[in-house]
C-alpha positions as CSV (number, residue, x, y, z in Angstrom):
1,X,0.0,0.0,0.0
2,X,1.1,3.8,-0.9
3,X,1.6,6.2,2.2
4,X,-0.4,9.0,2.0
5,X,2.1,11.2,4.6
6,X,4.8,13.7,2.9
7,X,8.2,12.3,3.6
8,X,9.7,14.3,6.6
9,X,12.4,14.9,4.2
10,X,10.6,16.6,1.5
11,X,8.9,18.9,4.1
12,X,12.0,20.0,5.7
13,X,14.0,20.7,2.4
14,X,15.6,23.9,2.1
15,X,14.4,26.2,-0.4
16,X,16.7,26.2,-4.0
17,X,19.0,28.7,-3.9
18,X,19.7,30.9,-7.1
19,X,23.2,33.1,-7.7
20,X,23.1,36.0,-9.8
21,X,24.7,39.0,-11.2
22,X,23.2,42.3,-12.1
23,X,24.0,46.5,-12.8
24,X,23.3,48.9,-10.2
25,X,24.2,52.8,-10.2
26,X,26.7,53.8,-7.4
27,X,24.5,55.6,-5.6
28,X,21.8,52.9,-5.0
29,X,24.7,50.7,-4.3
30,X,25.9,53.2,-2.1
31,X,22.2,53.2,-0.4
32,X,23.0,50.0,0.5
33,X,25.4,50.3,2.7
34,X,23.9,53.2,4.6
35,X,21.0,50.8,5.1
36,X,23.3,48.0,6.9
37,X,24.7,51.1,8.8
38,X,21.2,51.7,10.1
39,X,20.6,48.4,10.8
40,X,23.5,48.2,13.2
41,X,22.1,51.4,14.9
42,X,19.1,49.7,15.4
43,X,20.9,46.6,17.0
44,X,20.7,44.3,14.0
45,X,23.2,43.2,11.4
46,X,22.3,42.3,8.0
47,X,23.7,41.5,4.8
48,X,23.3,42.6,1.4
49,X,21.3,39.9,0.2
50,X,19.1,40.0,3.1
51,X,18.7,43.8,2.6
52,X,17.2,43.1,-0.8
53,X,15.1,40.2,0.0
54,X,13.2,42.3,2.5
55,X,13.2,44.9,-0.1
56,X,11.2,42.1,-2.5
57,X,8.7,41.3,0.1
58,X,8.0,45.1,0.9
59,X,7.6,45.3,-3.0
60,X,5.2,41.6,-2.5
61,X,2.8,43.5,-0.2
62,X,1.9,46.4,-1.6
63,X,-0.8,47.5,-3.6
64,X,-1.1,47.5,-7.4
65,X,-0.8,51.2,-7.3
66,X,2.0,51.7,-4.8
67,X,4.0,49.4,-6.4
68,X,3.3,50.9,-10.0
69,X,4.6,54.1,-8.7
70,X,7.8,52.5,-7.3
71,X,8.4,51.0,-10.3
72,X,7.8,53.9,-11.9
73,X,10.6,55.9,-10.0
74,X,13.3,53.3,-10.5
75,X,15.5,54.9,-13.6
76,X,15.5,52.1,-16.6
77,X,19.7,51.3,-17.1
78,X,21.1,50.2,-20.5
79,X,21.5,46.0,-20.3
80,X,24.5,44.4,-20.3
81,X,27.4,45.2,-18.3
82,X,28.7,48.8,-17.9
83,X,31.9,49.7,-19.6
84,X,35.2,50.5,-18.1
85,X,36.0,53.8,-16.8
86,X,38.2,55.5,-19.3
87,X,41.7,55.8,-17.8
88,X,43.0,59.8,-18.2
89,X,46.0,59.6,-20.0
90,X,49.0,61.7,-18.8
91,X,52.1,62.5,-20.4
92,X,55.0,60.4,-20.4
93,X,57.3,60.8,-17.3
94,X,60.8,61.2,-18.0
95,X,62.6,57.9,-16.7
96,X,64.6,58.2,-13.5
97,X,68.0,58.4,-14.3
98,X,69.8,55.1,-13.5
99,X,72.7,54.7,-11.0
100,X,74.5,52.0,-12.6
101,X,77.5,51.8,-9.7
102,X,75.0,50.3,-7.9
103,X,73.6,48.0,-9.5
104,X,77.1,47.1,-10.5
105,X,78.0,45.9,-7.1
106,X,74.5,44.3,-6.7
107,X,74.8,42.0,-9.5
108,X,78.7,41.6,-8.2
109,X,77.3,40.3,-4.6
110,X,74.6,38.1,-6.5
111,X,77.5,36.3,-8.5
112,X,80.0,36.0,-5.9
113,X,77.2,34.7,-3.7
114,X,76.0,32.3,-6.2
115,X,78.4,29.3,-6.2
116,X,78.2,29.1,-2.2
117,X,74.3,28.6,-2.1
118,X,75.0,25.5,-4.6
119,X,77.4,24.3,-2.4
120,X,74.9,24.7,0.2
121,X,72.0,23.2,-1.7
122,X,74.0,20.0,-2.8
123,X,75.2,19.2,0.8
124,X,71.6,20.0,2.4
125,X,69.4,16.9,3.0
126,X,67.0,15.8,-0.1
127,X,63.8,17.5,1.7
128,X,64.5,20.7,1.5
129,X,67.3,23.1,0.2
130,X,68.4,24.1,3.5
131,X,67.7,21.4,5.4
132,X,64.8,22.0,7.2
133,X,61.4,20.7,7.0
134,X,59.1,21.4,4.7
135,X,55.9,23.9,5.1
136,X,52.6,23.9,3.3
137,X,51.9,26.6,1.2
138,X,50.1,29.6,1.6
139,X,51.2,30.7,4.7
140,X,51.8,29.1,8.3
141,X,48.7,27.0,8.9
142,X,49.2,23.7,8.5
143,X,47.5,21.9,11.3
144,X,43.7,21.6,11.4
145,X,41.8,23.2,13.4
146,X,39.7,21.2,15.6
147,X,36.1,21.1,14.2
């Protein structure tokens, strides 16, 4: 026989979650974060997304009129993605003048120094170059945190 009950699973689900992109002026943007600012005064944190979800359900509720005339006072933008600033172009800098004495005696300690570091590398262990151990990359974490 066929239950009749929803599975507790399927009435628990989470709701699908959708990602996407869109153009907004600066100042609206910019409206945003004076918003989350507010919200903090008030005692609350919020995020963006939340900010504009409450936003769609103050939009939900309103009357057919109310919500013609905020529609109305949103500006219509051109689609697509907005183009890059232009970059102000300046005239070309004269280049620094060069102080080749010193990099003369740069490249002269880099030489003199390189034969000893191959020394150095061929009597280190195989592990690492100078002989000690080995860290992960990207920085000094690399034990686990406890979960």
């Amino acid at each position: 026989m066929a239950d009749s009950k929803p599975d507790s699973k399927s009435a628990t689900r989470k709701p699908k979650l959708v990602r996407d992109s869109f153009t907004i002026p600066k100042t609206e943007y910019a409206a945003i974060d004076a918003l989350k600012t507010r919200a903090i005064a008030l005692g609350t944190s919020v995020k963006k997304s939340e900010l504009l979800r409450a936003g769609l359900m103050a939009l939900v509720g309103m009357s057919d009129a109310a919500f013609k005339a905020a529609v109305a006072a949103v500006p219509t933008l051109k689609p697509g993605r907005p183009q890059a600033e232009p970059v102000p172009t300046q005239a070309p800098k004269a280049a620094p003048a060069k102080k080749a004495p010193a990099k003369k005696a740069a490249a002269t300690k880099t030489a003199a120094r390189k034969p000893a570091v191959k020394a150095a590398r061929a009597s280190a262990p195989q592990g690492s170059p100078s002989g000690a151990p080995r860290r992960a990359r990207g920085g000094a974490a690399t034990t686990r945190r406890p979960s």
